[in-house]
N, C-alpha and C positions, 0 to 999 in steps of 0.2 A: 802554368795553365791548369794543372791537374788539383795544384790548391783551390787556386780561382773559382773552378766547377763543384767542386766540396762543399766550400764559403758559398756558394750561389744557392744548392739543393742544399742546402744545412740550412739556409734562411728559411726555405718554403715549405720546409718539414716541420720546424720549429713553429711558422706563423699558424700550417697548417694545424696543430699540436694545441699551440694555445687558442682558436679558433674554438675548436674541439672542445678544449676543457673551459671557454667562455660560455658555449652554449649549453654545457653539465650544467655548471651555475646558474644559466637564468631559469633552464628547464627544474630544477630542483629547487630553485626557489620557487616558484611558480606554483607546482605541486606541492611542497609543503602548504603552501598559505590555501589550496584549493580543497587538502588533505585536511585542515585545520576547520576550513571553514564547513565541511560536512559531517567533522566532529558536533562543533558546535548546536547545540537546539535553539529555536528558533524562540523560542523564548528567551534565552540568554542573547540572541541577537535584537532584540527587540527592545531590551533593557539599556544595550550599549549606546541607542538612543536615542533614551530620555530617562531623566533623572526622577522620574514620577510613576512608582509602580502600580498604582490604581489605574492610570493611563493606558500604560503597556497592558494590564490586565484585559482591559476594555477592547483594547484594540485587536486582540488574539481571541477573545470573543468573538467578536463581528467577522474577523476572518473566518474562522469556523461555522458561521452562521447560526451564530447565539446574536441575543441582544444582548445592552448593554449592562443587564444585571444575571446573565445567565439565561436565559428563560429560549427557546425554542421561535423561532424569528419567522417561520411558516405556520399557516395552521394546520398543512400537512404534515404530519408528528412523525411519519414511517419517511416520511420522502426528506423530511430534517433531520429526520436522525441517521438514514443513510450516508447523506452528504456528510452530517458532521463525524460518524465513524471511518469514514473513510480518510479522512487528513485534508482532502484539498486547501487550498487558505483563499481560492478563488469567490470573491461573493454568491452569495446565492442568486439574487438577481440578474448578475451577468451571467452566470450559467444558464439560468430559465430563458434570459436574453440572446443567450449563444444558441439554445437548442431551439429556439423560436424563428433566429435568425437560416441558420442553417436547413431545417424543414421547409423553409418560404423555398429556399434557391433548390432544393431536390424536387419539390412540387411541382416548380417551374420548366426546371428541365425536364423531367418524365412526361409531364402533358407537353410538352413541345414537339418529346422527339417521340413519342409513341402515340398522343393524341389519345389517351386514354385515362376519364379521371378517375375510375377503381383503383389501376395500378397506380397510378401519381400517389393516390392516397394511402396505400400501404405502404410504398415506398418512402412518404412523409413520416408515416406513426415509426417505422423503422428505423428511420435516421434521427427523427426530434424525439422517441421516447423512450423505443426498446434498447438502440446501443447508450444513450446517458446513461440508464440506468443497470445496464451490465459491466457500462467502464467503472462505475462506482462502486458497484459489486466485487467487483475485481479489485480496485484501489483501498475497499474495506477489508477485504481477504488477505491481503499483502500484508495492510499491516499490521490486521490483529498476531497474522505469522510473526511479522516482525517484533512485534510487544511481546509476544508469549517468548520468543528466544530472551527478549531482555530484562523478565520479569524477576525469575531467580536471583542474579546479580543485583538486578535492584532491592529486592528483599533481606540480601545480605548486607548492603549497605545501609539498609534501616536497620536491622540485628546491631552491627557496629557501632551503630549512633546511640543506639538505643543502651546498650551494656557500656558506651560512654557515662551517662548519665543525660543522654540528652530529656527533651520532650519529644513526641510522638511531632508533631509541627515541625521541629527541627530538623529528625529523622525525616521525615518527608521533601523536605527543602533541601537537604542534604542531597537526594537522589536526584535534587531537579538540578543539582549543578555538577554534579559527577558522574550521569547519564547524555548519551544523545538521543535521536527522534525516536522512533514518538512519546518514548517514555520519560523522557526528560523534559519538555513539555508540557507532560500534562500531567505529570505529579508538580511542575513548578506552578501550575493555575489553582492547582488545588490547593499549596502553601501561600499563594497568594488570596484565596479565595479564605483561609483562616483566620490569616494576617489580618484582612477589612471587615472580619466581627463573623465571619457565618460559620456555622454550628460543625466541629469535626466531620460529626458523622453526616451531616447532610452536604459536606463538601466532600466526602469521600462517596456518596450515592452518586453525587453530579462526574465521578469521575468516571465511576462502572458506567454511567450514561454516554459519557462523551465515548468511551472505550468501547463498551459491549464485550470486552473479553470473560468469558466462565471463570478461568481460572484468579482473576484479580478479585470475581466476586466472593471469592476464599479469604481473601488476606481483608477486603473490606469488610464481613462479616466477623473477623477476629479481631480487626480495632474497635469494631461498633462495641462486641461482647462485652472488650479489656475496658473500652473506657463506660460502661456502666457498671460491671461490676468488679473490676481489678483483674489484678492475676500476674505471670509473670509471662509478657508479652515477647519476649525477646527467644524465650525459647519455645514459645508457642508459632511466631513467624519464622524460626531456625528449622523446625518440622517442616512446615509448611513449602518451607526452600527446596527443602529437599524431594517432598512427594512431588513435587512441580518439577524440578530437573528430569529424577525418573519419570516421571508421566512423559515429559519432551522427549527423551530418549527412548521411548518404549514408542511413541507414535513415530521417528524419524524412522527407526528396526522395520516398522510395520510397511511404513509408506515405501524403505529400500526392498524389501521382499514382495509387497505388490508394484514394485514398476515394469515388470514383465507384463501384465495383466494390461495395468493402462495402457503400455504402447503400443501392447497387441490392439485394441479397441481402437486407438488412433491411426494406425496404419491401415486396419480392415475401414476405416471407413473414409481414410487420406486415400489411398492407391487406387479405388475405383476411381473417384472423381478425375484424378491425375491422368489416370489413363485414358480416359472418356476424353480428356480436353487435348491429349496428347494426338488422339488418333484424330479430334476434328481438326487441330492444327497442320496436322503433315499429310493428312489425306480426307478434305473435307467430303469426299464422295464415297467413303467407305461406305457409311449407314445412309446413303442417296435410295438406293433401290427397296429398303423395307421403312423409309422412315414415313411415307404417307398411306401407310399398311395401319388401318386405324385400332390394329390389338397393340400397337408398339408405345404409343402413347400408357395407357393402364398399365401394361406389364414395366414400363420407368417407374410409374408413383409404385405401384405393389414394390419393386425392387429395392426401392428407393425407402421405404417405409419399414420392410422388413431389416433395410442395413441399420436406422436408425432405432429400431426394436433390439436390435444385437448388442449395438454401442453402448444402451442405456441400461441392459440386462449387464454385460461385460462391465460396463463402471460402478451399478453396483454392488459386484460380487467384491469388485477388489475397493468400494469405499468404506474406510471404516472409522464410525464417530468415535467420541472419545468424551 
């Protein structure tokens, strides 16, 4: 009997066991291939298929919200160029679509349930124009962050290619397939952009365009230089690597020794609101007896005004350009 029971919970230990190490394996395959595929830039995704790289060219344009040769696909040039530094690959149209669509339904319901069309209207410009273009804002700032961390390393990969014997083209091509986003894509548009006949230097302008980073427009002013008047390129971008690391390192120092600062600024201006919402949730009669007390209203906006006077003094002490 006592084997019997052994042999029984021996089995459901065991199934339980391999069970176990069944579900390690699909879980780790799974994440590799997930791992892999946000390695990848999306221009090397886009190659994989079709066999026609003026196509893929074209097509990673129009995502972007370029036309088919490059060229600025709005004739708003600040609001195109916004989108297209920001990465989205969402059409521009359906964006403008999205935010047209969305303002219709917030107009709608504000005059429904307030019956007032001033507020409906602000409430519209608010959600169709001001938040599009601070989520863009934000999605541009991200990844020019992002670029700037992966600038260096790609600089040293042209270095290498370059003290190969490669060409400067190569050296560029080079970083579009041994980088990921966003730098790997868009040094690959720009190898491709060489590839179909257009001028180095003016496809290294179209990429400070698509980018807007400061510090690339370092390293594009020193292939414009190299290729009109020579020179030795390799150790001229080896410099360059380097003052860009330190510079990144010296703004990271800065930004870790000011985050006292900012989150003092975010809390003085987070905890009143918090609190104000906290006390009208658990005891909505607290502010009952002074609130139709008509000095209460002006001394809100003054309070209100002056915290936002602190926050903007307080962020700028601790923002610092570079």
């Amino acid at each position: 009997m006592l084997q019997t029971n052994v042999a029984y919970y021996g089995f459901y230990i065991a199934s339980a066991i391999a069970v176990a190490l069944l579900v390690e394996i699909v879980f780790l395959s799974f994440s590799r291939r997930a791992s892999y595929d946000r390695r990848i830039n999306k221009r090397l995704a886009v190659l994989a298929t079709t066999d026609n790289r003026h196509e893929a060219l074209i097509e990673l344009r129009r995502k972007r919200g370029l036309s088919a040769d490059g060229r600025y696909a709005l004739p708003i040039i600040w609001f195109n160029r916004l989108v297209l530094q920001s990465g989205i690959t969402l059409p521009i149209s359906r964006l403008v679509m999205s935010s047209v669509v969305i303002s219709a339904v917030v107009f709608g319901l504000v005059h429904q349930l307030q019956s007032n069309w001033i507020l409906a209207t602000l409430a519209t410009l608010i959600t169709g124009i001001l938040l599009p273009l601070m989520f863009l804002r934000f999605l541009r700032h991200r990844r020019l962050a992002k670029f700037e961390a992966q600038l260096p390393d790609a600089i040293d990969v042209m270095v290498r290619s370059l003290k190969a014997g490669h060409p400067i083209p190569v050296a560029i091509s080079m970083v579009s397939r041994e980088m990921p986003d966003p730098i790997g894509t868009e040094f690959g548009i720009t190898a491709d952009e060489v590839t179909f006949g257009l001028d180095l230097e003016e496809a290294m302008r179209n990429l400070l365009s698509r980018v807007g980073q400061l510090d690339l427009a370092l390293v594009v002013v020193a292939i414009s230089i190299q290729s009109k008047t020579g020179g030795n390129l390799s150790e001229i971008l080896s410099i360059l690597s380097r003052v860009i690391r330190q510079r990144f390192k010296m703004k990271r120092k800065i930004r870790a020794l000011s985050a006292e600062g900012r989150f003092s600024a975010i809390a003085l201006g987070v905890i009143p609101v918090i609190v104000m919402a906290a006390i009208f949730a658990t005891a909505p009669s607290y502010y009952a007896d002074v609130w139709d007390n008509p000095v209460v209203i002006p001394v809100l906006y003054g309070t209100g005004a002056l915290m936002l006077i602190g926050n903007i003094v307080m962020y700028r002490m601790v923002n610092f350009r570079f």
